[in-house]
C-alpha positions, 0 to 999 in steps of 0.5 A: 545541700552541701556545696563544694563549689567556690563563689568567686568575686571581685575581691573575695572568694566565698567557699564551704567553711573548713575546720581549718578555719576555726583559729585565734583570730576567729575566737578573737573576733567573736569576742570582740563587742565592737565585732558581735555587736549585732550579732547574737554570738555577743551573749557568751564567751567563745572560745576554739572549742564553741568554734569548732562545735558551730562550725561542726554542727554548720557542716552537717545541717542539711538546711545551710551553708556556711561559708567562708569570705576569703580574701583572693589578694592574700587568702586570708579568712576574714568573715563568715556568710551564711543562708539557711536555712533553706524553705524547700517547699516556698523556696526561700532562706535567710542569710546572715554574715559579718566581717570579724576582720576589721581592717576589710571594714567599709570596703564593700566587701559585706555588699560583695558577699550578700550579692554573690550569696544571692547569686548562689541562692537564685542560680543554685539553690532555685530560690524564689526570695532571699530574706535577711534581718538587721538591728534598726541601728545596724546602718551599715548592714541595711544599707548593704542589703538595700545596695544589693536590691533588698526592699524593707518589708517590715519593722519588728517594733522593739525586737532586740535587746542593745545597750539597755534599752530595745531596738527594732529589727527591719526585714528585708527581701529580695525576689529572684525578679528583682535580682534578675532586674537589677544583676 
């Protein structure tokens, strides 16, 4: 499942993630709490090498795509979206993403990503649904999903762990049907 095709946007571009794209400010990023906050990489100290290792391991899974969110004004590296693993037989993934660049907070960016991974996932990889999570106190990334046509399905009562106390988790989906409507 390997793609070296490049998804073009509006703003960004999402391509393959390279080697190349493990650099200090993606180590800084990962270690930034404001950053991983919702993120499960928040549990330990990253560094090149982790990097690399996730990136290496990423390249090589048959069942995901990574890719890099890229900036088509300077081309620069600010974030990372990823869907898989891929259901072959009910034709159906997650997706995951964050944007470590906090200047590209709040610009639509995240929503841009989701809505061409989507694209990707429908018109490529044939899927029938896209699935995603997000901490009940992650607003901005729900509502993300929600402007992209992703319905609330579910809430995983408690799931999370968040600043000494439990969170719940929603699930979101989105069926090609709905895409098609709404694209």
């Amino acid at each position: 499942m390997v793609t070296k095709k490049i998804l073009f946007g509006g703003n960004i571009l999402l391509r393959q993630i390279e080697m190349e794209d493990c650099t200090d400010s993606y180590v800084k990023w990962l270690n930034d709490s404001e950053v991983t906050q919702y993120l499960e990489t928040k549990w330990s100290i990253q560094n090149l090498e982790t990097i690399r290792d996730f990136v290496d391991a990423q390249r090589k899974n048959t069942h995901s795509i990574l890719l890099a969110i890229i900036t088509k004004e300077n081309n620069v590296h600010i974030g990372n979206i990823k869907i898989g693993p891929v259901n072959e037989h009910h034709k159906h993934a997650d997706i995951s993403y964050f944007i470590g660049n906090k200047e590209y907070w709040n610009k639509g960016i995240a929503t841009e990503s989701i809505r061409l991974i989507c694209k990707f996932g429908f018109e490529d990889l044939s899927l029938n649904k896209i699935e995603a999570g997000a901490y009940g106190t992650a607003a901005a990334s729900w509502k993300d999903l929600e402007k992209c046509g992703f319905r609330r399905e579910g809430i995983l009562r408690e799931q999370a762990y968040l600043n000494g106390k439990y969170i719940s988790v929603f699930r979101y989906g989105l069926l090609k049907s709905e895409w098609k409507l709404n694209g």
